[in-house]
BALUMLUM-578579 format. One line per field, with one value per residue (C-alpha): residue number from 0; residue in three letters; y, z, x. Coordinates in nm, 4 decimals, padded with zeros to 6 digits. Each point is the difference from the previous one (the first is absolute). Example, Ala and Ser with C-alpha at 12.3 -4.5 7.8 and 13.67 -1.06 7.14 Angstrom:
REM BALUMLUM-578579
i 0_1
aa ALA_SER
yy -00.4500_00.3440
zz 00.7800_-00.0660
xx 01.2300_00.1370
This chain:
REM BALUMLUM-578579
i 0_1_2_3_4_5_6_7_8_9_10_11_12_13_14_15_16_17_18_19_20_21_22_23_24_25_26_27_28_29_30_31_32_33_34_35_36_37_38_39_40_41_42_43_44_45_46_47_48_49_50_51_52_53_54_55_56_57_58_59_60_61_62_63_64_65_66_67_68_69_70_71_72_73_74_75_76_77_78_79_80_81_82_83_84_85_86_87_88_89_90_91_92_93_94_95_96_97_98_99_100_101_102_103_104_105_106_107_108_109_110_111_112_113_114_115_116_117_118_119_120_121_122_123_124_125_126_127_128_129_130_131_132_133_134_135_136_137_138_139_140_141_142_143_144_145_146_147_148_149_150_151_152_153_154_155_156_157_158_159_160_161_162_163_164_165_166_167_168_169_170_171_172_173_174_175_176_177_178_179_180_181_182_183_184_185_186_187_188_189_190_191_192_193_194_195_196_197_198_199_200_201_202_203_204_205_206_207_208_209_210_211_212_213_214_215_216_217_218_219_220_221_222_223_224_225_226_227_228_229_230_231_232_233_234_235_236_237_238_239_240_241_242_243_244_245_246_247_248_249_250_251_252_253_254_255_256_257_258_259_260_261_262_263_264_265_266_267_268_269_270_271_272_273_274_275_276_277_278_279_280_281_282_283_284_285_286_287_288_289_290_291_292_293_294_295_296_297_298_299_300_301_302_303_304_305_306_307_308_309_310_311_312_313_314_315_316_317_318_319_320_321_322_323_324_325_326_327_328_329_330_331_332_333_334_335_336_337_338_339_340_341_342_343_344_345_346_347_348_349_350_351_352_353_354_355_356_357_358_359_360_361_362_363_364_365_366_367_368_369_370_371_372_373_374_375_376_377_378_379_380_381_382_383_384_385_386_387_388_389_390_391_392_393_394_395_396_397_398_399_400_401_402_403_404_405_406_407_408_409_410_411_412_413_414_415_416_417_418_419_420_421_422_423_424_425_426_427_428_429_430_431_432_433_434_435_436_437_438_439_440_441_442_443_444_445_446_447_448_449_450_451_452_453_454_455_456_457_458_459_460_461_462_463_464_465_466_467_468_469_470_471_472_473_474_475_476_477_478_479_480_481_482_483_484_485_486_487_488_489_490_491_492
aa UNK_UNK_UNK_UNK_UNK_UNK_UNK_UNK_UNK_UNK_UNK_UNK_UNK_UNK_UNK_UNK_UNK_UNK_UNK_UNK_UNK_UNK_UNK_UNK_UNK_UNK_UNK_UNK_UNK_UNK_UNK_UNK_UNK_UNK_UNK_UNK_UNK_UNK_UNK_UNK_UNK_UNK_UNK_UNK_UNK_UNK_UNK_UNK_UNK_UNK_UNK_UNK_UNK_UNK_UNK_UNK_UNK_UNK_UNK_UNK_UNK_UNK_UNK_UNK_UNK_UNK_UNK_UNK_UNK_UNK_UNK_UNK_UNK_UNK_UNK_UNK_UNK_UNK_UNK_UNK_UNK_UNK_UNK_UNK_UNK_UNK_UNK_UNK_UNK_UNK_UNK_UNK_UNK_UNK_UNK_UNK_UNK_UNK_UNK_UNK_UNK_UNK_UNK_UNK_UNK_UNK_UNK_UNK_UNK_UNK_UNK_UNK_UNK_UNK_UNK_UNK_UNK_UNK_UNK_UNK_UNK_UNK_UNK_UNK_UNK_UNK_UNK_UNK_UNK_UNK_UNK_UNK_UNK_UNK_UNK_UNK_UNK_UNK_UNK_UNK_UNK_UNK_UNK_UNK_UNK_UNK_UNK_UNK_UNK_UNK_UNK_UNK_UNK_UNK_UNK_UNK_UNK_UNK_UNK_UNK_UNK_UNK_UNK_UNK_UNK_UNK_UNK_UNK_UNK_UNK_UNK_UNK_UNK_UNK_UNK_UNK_UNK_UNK_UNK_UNK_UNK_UNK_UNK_UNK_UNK_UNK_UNK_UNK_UNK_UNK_UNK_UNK_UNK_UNK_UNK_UNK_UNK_UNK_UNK_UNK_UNK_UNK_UNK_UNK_UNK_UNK_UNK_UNK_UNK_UNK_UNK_UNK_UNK_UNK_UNK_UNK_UNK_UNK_UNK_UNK_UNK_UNK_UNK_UNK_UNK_UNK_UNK_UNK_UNK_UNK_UNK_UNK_UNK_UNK_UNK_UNK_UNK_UNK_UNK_UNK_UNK_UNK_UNK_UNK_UNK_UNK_UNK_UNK_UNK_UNK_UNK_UNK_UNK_UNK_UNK_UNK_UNK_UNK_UNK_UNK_UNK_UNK_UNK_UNK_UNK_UNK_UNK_UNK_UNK_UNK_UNK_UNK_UNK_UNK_UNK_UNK_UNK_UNK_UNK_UNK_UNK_UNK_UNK_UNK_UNK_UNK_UNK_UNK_UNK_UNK_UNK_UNK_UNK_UNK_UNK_UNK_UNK_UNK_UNK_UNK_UNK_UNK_UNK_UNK_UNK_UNK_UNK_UNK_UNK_UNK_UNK_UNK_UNK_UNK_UNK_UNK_UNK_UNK_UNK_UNK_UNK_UNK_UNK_UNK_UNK_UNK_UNK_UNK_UNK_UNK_UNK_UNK_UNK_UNK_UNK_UNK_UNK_UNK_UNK_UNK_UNK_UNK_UNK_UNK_UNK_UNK_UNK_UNK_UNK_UNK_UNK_UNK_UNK_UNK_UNK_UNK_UNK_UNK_UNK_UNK_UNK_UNK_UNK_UNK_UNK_UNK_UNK_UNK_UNK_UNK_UNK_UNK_UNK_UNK_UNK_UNK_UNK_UNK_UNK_UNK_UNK_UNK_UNK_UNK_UNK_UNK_UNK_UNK_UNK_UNK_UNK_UNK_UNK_UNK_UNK_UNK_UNK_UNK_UNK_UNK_UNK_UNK_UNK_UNK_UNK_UNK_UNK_UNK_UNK_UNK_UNK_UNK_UNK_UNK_UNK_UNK_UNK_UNK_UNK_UNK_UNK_UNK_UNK_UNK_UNK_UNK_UNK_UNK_UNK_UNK_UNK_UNK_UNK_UNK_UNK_UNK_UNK_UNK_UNK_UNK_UNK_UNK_UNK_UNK_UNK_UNK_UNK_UNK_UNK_UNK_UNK_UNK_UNK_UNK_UNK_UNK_UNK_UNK_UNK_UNK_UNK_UNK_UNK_UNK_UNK_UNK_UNK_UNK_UNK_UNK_UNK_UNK_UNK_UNK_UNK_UNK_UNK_UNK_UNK_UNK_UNK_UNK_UNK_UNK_UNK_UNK_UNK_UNK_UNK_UNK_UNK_UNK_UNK
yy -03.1827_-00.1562_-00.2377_-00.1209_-00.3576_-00.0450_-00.2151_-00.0188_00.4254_-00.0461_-00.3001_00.2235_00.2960_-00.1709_-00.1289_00.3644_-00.2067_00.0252_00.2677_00.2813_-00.1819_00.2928_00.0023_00.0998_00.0255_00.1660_00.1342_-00.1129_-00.0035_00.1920_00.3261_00.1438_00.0517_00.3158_-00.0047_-00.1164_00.1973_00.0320_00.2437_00.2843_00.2749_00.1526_00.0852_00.3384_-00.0548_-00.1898_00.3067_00.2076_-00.2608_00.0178_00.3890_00.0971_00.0121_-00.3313_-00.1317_00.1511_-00.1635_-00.3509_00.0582_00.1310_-00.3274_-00.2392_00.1978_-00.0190_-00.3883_-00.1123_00.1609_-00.1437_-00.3986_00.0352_-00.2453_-00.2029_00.0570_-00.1357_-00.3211_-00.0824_00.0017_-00.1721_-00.3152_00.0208_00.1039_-00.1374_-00.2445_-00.2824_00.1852_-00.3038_00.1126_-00.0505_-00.0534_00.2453_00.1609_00.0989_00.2269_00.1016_00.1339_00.1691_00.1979_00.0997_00.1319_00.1694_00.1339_00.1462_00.1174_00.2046_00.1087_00.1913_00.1579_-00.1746_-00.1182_-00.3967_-00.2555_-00.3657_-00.1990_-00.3735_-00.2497_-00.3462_-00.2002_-00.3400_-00.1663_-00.2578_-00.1385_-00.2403_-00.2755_-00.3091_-00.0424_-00.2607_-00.2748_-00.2829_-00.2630_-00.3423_-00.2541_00.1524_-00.1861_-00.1421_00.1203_-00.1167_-00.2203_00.1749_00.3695_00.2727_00.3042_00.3242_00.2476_00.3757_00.1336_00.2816_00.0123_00.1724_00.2439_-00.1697_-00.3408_-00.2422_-00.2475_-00.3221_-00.2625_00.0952_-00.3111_00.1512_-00.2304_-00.2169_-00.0588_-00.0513_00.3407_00.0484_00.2990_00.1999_00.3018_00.1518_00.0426_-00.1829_-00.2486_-00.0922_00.0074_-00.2821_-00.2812_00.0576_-00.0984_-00.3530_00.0798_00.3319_-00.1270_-00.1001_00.1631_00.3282_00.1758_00.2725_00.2371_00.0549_00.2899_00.2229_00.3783_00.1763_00.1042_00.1442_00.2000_00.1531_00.0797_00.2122_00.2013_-00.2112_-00.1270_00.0561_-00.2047_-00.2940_00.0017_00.0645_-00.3333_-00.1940_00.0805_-00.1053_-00.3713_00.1544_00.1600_-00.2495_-00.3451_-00.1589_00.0531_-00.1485_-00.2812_-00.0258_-00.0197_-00.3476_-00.1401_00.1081_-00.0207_00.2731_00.2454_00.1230_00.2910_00.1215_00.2670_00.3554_00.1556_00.1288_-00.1343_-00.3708_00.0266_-00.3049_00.2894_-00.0610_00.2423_00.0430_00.1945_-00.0192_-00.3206_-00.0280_-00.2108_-00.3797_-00.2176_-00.1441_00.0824_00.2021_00.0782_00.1897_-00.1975_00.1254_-00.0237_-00.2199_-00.2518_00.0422_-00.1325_-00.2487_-00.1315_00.0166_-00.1825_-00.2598_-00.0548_-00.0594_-00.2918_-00.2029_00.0243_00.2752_00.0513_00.3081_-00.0064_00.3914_00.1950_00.3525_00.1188_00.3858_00.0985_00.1956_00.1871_00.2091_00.2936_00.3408_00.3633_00.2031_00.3342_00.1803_00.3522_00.2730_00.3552_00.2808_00.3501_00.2230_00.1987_00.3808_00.1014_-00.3669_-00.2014_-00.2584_-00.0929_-00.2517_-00.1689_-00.3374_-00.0944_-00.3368_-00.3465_-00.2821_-00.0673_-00.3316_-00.2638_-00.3615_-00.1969_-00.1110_00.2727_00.4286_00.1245_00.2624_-00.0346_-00.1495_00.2832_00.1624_00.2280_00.1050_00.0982_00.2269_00.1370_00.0842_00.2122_00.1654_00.2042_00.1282_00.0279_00.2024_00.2708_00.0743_00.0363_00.2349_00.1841_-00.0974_-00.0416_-00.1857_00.1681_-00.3593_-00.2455_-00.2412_-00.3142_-00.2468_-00.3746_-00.2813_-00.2951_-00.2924_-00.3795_00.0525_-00.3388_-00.2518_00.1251_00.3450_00.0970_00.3039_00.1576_-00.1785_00.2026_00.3282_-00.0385_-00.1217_00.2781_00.3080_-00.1019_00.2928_00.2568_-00.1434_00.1837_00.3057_-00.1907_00.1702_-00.3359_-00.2724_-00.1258_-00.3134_-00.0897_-00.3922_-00.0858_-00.0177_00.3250_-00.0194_00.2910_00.1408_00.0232_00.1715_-00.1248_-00.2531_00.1844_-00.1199_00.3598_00.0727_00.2089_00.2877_00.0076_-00.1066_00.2784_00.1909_-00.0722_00.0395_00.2328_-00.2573_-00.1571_00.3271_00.0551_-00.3836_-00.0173_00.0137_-00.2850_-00.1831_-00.0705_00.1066_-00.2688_00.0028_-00.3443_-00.0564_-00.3226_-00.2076_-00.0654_00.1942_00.0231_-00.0888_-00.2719_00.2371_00.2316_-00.2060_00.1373_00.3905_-00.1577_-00.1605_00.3017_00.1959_00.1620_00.0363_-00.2390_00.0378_-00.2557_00.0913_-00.2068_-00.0974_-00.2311_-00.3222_-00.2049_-00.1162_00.0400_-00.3891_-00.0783_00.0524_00.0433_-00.1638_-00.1594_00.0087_00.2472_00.2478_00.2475_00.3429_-00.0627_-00.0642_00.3903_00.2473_00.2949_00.2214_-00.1749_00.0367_00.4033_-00.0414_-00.1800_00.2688_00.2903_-00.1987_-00.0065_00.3167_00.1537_-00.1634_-00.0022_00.3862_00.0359_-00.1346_00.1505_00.4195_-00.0617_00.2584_-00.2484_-00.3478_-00.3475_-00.0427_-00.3715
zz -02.4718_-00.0528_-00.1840_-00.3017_00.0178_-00.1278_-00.2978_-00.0885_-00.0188_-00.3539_00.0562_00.2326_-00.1289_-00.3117_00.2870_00.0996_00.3244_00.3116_00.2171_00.0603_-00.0519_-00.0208_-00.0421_00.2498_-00.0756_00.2337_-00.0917_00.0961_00.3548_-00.0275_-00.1481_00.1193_-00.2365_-00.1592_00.0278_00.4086_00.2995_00.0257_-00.3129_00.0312_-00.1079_-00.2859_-00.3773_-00.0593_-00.2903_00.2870_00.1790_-00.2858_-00.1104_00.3414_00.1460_00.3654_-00.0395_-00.1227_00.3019_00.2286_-00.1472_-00.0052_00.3707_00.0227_-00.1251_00.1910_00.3010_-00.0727_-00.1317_00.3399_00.1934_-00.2042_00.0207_-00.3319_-00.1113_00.2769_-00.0622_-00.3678_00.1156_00.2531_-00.2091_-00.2881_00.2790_00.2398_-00.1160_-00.3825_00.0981_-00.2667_-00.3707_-00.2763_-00.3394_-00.1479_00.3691_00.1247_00.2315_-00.2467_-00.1588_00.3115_00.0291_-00.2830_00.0169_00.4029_-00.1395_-00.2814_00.2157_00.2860_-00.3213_-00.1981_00.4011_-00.0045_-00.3357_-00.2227_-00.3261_00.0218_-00.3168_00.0478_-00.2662_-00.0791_00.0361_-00.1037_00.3345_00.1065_00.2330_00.1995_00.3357_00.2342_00.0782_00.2840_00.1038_00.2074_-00.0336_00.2451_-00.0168_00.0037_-00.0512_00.1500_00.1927_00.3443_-00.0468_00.2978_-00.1236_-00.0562_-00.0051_-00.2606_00.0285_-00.0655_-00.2521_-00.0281_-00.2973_-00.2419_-00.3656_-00.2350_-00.2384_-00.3443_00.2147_-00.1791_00.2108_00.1287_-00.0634_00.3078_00.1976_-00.1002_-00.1089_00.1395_-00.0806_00.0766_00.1074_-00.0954_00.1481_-00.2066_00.0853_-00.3343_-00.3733_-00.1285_00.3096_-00.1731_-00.3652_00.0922_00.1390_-00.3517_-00.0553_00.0933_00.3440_-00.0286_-00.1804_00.2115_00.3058_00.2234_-00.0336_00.3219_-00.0417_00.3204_-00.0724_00.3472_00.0345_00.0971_00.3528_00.0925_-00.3438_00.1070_00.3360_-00.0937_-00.2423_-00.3627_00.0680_-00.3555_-00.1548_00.2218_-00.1094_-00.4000_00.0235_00.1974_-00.2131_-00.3331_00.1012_00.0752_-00.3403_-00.1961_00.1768_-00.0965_-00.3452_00.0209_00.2140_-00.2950_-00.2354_00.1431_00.0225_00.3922_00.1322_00.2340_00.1617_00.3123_00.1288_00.2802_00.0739_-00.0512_00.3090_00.3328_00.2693_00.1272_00.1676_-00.2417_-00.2173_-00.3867_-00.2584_-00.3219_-00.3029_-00.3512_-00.2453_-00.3215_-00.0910_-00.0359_-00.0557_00.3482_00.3264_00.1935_00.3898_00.2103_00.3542_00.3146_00.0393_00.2952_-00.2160_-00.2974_00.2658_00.0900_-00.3534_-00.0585_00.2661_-00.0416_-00.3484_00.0932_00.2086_-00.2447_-00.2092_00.1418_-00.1848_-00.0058_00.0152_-00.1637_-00.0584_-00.1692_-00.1486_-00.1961_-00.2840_-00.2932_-00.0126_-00.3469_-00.0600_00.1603_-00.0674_00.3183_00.0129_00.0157_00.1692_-00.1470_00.1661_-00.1278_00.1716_-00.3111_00.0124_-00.0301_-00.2490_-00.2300_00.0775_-00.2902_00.2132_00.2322_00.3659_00.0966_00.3604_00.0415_00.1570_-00.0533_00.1252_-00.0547_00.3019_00.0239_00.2031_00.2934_00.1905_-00.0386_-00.2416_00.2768_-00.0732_-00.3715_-00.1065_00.1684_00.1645_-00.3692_-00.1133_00.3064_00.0130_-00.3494_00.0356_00.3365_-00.2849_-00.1499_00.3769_00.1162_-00.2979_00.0206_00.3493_-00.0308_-00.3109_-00.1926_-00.3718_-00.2406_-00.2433_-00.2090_00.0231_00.2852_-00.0525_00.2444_-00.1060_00.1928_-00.2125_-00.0822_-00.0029_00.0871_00.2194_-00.2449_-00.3078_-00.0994_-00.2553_00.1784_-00.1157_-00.3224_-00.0694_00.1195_-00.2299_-00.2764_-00.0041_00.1766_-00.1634_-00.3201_00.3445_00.1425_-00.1418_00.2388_00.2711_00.2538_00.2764_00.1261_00.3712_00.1016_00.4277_00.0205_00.2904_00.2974_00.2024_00.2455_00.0355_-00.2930_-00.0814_-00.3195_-00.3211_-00.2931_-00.3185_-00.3398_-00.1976_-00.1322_00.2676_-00.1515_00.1316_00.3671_-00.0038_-00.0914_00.2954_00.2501_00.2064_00.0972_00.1756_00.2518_00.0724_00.0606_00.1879_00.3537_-00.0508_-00.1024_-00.4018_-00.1785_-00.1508_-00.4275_-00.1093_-00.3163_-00.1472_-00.3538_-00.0182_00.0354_00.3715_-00.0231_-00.2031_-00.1405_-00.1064_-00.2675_-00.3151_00.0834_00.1308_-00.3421_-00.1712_00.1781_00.2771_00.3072_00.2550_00.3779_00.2649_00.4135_00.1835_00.3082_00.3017_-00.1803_00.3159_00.1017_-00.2935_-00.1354_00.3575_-00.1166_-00.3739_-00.2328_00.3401_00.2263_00.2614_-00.2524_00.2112_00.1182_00.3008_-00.1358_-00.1070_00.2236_-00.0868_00.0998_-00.2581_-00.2528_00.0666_-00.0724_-00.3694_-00.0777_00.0526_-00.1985_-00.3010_00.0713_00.0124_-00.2783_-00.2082_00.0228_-00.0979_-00.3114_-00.0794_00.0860_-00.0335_-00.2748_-00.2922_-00.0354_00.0856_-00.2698_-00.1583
xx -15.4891_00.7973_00.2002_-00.2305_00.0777_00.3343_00.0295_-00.4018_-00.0172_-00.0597_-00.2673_-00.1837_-00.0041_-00.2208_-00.2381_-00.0073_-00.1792_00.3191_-00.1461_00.2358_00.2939_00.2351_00.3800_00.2699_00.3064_00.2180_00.3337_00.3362_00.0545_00.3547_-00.2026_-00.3114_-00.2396_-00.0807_-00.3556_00.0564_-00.0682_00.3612_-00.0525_-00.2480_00.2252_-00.2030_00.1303_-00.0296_-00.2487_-00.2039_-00.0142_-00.1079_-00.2896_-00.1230_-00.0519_-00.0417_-00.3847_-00.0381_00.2362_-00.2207_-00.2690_00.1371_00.0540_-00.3382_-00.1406_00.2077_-00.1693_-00.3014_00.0395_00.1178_-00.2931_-00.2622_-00.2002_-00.1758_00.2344_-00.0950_-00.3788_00.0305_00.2029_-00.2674_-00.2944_00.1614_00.0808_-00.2607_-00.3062_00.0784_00.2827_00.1990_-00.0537_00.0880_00.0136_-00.3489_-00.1851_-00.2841_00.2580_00.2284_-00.2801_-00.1404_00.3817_00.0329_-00.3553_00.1074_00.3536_-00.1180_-00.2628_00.2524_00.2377_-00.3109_-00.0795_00.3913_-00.1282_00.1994_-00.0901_-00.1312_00.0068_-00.0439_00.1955_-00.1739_00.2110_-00.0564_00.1508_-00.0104_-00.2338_00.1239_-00.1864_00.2015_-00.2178_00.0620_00.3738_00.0789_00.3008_00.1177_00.2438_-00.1349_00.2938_00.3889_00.2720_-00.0736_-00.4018_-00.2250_-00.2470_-00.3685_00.1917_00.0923_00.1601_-00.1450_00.1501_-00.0844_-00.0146_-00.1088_-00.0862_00.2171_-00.1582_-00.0230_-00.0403_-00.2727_-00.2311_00.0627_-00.3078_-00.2650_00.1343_00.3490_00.2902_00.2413_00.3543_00.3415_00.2485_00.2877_00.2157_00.2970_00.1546_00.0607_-00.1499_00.4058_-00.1132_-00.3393_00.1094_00.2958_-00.2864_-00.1288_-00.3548_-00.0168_00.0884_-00.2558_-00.3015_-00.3219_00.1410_-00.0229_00.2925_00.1153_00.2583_00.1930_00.1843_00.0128_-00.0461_00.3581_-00.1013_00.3395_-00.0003_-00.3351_00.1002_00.2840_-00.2325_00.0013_-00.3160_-00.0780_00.3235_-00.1656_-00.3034_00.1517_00.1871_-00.2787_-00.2858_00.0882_-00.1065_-00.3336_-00.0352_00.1622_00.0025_-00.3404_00.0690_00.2878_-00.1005_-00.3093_00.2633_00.1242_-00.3574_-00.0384_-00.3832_00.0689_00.2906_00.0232_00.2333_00.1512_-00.2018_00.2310_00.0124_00.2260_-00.1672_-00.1013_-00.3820_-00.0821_-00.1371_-00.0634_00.0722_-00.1334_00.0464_-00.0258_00.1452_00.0484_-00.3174_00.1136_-00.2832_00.0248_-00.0809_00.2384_00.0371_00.2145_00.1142_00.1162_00.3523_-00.0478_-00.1794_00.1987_00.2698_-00.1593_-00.0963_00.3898_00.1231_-00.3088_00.1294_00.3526_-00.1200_-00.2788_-00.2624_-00.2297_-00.3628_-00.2133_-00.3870_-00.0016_-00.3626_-00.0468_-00.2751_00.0924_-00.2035_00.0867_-00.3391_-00.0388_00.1744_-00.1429_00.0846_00.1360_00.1509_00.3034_-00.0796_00.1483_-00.0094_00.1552_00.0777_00.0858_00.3234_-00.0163_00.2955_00.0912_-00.3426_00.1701_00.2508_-00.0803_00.1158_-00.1669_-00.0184_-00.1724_-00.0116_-00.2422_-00.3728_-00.0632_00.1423_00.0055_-00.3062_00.1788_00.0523_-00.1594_00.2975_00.1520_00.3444_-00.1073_-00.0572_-00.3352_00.3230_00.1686_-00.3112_-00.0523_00.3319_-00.0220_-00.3802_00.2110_00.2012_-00.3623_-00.1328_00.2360_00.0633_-00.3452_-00.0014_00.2750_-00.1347_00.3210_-00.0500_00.2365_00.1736_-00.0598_-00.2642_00.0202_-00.1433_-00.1591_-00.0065_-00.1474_00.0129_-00.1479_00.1042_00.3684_00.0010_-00.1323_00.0977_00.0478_-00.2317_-00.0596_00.3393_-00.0350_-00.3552_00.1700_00.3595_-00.2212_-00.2326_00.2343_00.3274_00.0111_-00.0446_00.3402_00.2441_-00.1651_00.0316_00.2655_-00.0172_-00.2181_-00.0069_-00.1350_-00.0642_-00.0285_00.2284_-00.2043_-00.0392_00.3513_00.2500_00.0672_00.4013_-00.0451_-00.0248_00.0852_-00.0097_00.0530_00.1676_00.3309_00.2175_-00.0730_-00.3524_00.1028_00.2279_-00.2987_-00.2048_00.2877_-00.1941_-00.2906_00.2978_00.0672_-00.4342_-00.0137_00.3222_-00.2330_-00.1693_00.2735_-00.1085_00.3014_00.0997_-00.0346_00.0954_00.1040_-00.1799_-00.0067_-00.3632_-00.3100_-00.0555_-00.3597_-00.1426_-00.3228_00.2977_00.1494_-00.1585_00.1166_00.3565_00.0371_-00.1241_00.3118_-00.2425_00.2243_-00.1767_00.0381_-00.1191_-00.0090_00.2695_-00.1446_00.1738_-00.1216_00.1514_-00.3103_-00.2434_-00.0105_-00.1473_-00.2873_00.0207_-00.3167_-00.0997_-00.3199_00.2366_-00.0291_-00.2009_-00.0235_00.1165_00.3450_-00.0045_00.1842_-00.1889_00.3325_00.1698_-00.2745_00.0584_00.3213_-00.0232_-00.2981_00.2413_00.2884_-00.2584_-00.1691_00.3615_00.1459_-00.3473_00.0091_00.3718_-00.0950_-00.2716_00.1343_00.4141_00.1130_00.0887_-00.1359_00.2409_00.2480_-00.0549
C-alpha cells in the first residue's frame, strides 16, 4: 500500500495513481512515541468509551480471527482460479461478481458502483542491445524488460536508437534536449536495499518510484523516443517491475536492475544502441466495479466504518500481495461478526475497489458520489501492503482519536500489532477523498521488509502468503474494525 515520495507528494497525489504509498514518520528517537507499544496505558476516557463487554468481545474476535482460513479461501480463488485482474480485463469483473457474491453469501447488503476504468493490454516486450563497447561481431545482448502502465507501442519491428543512462530527473534536465532528443533515455536510480532491510521498505520504494511515475514524461519533454527505468524493487532475480506512469506519449519499460547495470556501465564506455519492441494497447474505455457491501449498524446505521483494499492487480503476476489479500482481510471483519453473531452498533462497510493500480477512478467515483455522507463517517481503513505480520497501524487522525482507540492496543498486544503510527497522508491511496474530507483514515502496518520482492511482478503469487500471518492482519482489522463500529462515542476529528 510509507514515505510518499518526498518532494513530488504534491505531484502524486494529483495522479492519485502511487499504490499505497503511505507515510511514516517516526518520532524522535530520544522519546518514544505516544501511540508506540511502549505506551498502552489507557486514558481514563478510553476506558469509559470502551466497557468490559465490549473488551471481551474484541478478544472474542481476535479468537475466533486467528482460527479461521476464510481469508485464505478468498485469496486463493481470486489468484488461482481467476488469477492477474487489470482494470477493465474479464478478470477484473469475474472478481467483482465472486466477491460480491461471497459478501451477499455473509448477508450483507451488496451494491456494485460503475466505474469508468481504463483498459490497457501489454502487448510484445522484448529489447536487446545491438551496438555497445567491445561487442563480438554477429552478437547482441538480451534485455528483460516489462511495460509500464500508460506505456505506448513501439512500431511492430520496434525501434532502434542510441541509450543514454542518468541517474536523476536534475541529471536529465542538465544534457538539455539536444543531448535527449531521438534517444532512449534509462533512469538508474537504485532501490535502498539496506533501508528495506531494516524495516523502511516503504521510504525506498517512495524515493525510487517517482522516476517510474514521472520519468517518461519528462524524458518526452526533451524529445526522447523512449525511457527506460530501473525497475523498483528489493531483490535482483533479473525480475521486472511494473506499475503505473504518468502517460508520456512514448513507450516506457521497466529493466531489471541487473540490466539497467549493465546499460550504465555500457554507456560509460561508448556509444551503446538499443533495438527496443513493445506492443501495449490502450483499448477503449470499459466500466468495472467497485463492490460495496454494507452490514447495517443496530443503534446509528448513519454512521459509517469502511474497511477495504483494492481488487483489481496488475497482469504480470495473480495480485496476492497486490491486493487479492486487502480485500480478504477486509471481508474477514464481516466473516467473522457474523460468525460470532456480533452486530455493530454502526454500519460497517466493506469496500473492494476498483482501478487503484492504474489510475484511481475507483475512489474518484466513490468521493464524487458518497462525499455529502462524509461528515458521518467515524474512520476508513484501507489493507494494501502485502499480507506479512501485522505491527499495527498507520493512521491519519489527530491524537485525540488515537488516544481514543488505546484499548485495540492491549487486545492486539498478543500478536504483536500495537503499534498506531502517526502519518501525514492518507494511508491508503483509495482513501484520499474521506482523508481530505477530515475522515480519520487508518492503514495496517505490516513488516514491509520483503514486500517489493515481488511487488507489480510475475512472483506475485499465493504462494508468497503465509496463511498464519494472514490470521493475524484479519484479527488486527476485525479487532480494530469492531472498535469502531461499538466504542461509546465516535473518533474525535
Amino acid at each position: 500500500m510509507a514515505k510518499v515520495l518526498l518532494g513530488l507528494i504534491s505531484f502524486l497525489s494529483l495522479s492519485l495513481a502511487v499504490p499505497f504509498l503511505q507515510a511514516q514518520n517516526p518520532p524522535p528517537a530520544q522519546q518514544p512515541s505516544p501511540f508506540s507499544d511502549s505506551a498502552l496505558q489507557m486514558p481514563a476516557a478510553a476506558q469509559q468509551n470502551f466497557p468490559p463487554l465490549l473488551m471481551q468481545q474484541l478478544s472474542a474476535i481476535k479468537s475466533a480471527a486467528l482460527s479461521d482460513d476464510f481469508a485464505f479461501r478468498i485469496v486463493a480463488h481470486l489468484t488461482e482460479n481467476i488469477g492477474g485482474r487489470p482494470s477493465g480485463s474479464p478478470q477484473a469483473n469475474a472478481a467483482t461478481q465472486y466477491v460480491a457474491d461471497e459478501l451477499r453469501h455473509l448477508g450483507l447488503e451488496v451494491h456494485l458502483q460503475p466505474v469508468t476504468v481504463p483498459h490497457w493490454v501489454r502487448g510484445v516486450e522484448t529489447a536487446a542491445l545491438v551496438e555497445y563497447p567491445g561487442m563480438v561481431p554477429g552478437t547482441t545482448q538480451r534485455i528483460v524488460l516489462t511495460a509500464l502502465g500508460g506505456s505506448t507501442a513501439t512500431p511492430a519491428e520496434g525501434l532502434t536508437a542510441e541509450v543514454i543512462a542518468v541517474d536523476t530527473l536534475d541529471e536529465l534536465q542538465a544534457l538539455g534536449s539536444g543531448k535527449v532528443a531521438g534517444k532512449i533515455v534509462l533512469f538508474n536510480e537504485p532501490f535502498d536495499k539496506q533501508k528495506a532491510a531494516a524495516g523502511l521498505a516503504f521510504p525506498s520504494y517512495g524515493e525510487a518510484v517517482r522516476y517510474r511515475v514521472a520519468g517518461p514524461k519528462a524524458a518526452a519533454d526533451l524529445g526522447a523516443i523512449a525511457c527506460l527505468i530501473r525497475s523498483v524493487g528489493n531483490v535482483d532475480y533479473r525480475l521486472p517491475h511494473t506499475g503505473f506512469s504518468i502517460p508520456a506519449g512514448i513507450p516506457a519499460a521497466a529493466v531489471t536492475s541487473e540490466d539497467a547495470d549493465l546499460i550504465a556501465h555500457l554507456t560509460s564506455q561508448g556509444k551503446v544502441r538499443m533495438l527496443l519492441t513493445l506492443t501495449p494497447q490502450k483499448l477503449p474505455d470499459e466500466t468495472g466495479y467497485n463492490v460495496i457491501a454494507d452490514l447495517k449498524g443496530s443503534e446509528h446505521p448513519e454512521q459509517v466504518i469502511i474497511a477495504s483494499g483494492h481488487l483489481d492487480s496488475w497482469d504480470l503476476g495473480t495480485g496476492a500481495i497486490d491486493d487479492a489479500a486487502g480485500v480478504a482481510i477486509a471481508m474477514e471483519s464481516a466473516e467473522v461478526l457474523q460468525r460470532l453473531h456480533l452486530r455493530p452498533a454502526r454500519t460497517l462497510r466493506i469496500i473492494a475497489w476498483m482501478d487503484e493500480e492504474n489510475g484511481g477512478s475507483g475512489n474518484r467515483a466513490y468521493t464524487s458520489e458518497y462525499s455529502k455522507d462524509f461528515p458521518n463517517y467515524v474512520a476508513a481503513i484501507e489493507s494494501d501492503a502485502g499480507a506479512a505480520h501485522p505491527l499495527g497501524f498507520d493512521v491519519k487522525a489527530p491524537s485525540a482519536a488515537i488516544d481514543a482507540i488505546r484499548p485495540v492496543q492491549s487486545v492486539l498486544r498478543s500478536i504483536g500489532s500495537t503499534v498506531f503510527q502517526p502519518t501525514s497522508f492518507p494511508p491508503g491511496a483509495d482513501l484520499a477523498g474521506m482523508s481530505d474530507a477530515g475522515v480519520p483514515t487508518f492503514g495496517i502496518l505490516q513488516d514491509s521488509r520483503t514486500y517489493f520482492n515481488y511487488h507489480h511482478t510475475a512472483a506475485d503469487t499465493l504462494d508468497k502468503i503465509v496463511p498464519a500471518e494472514l490470521r493475524e492482519n484479519g484479527a488486527a482489522m476485525a479487532v480494530l474494525v469492531y472498535a469502531l463500529t461499538n466504542m461509546k462515542e465516535p473518533l474525535p476529528r
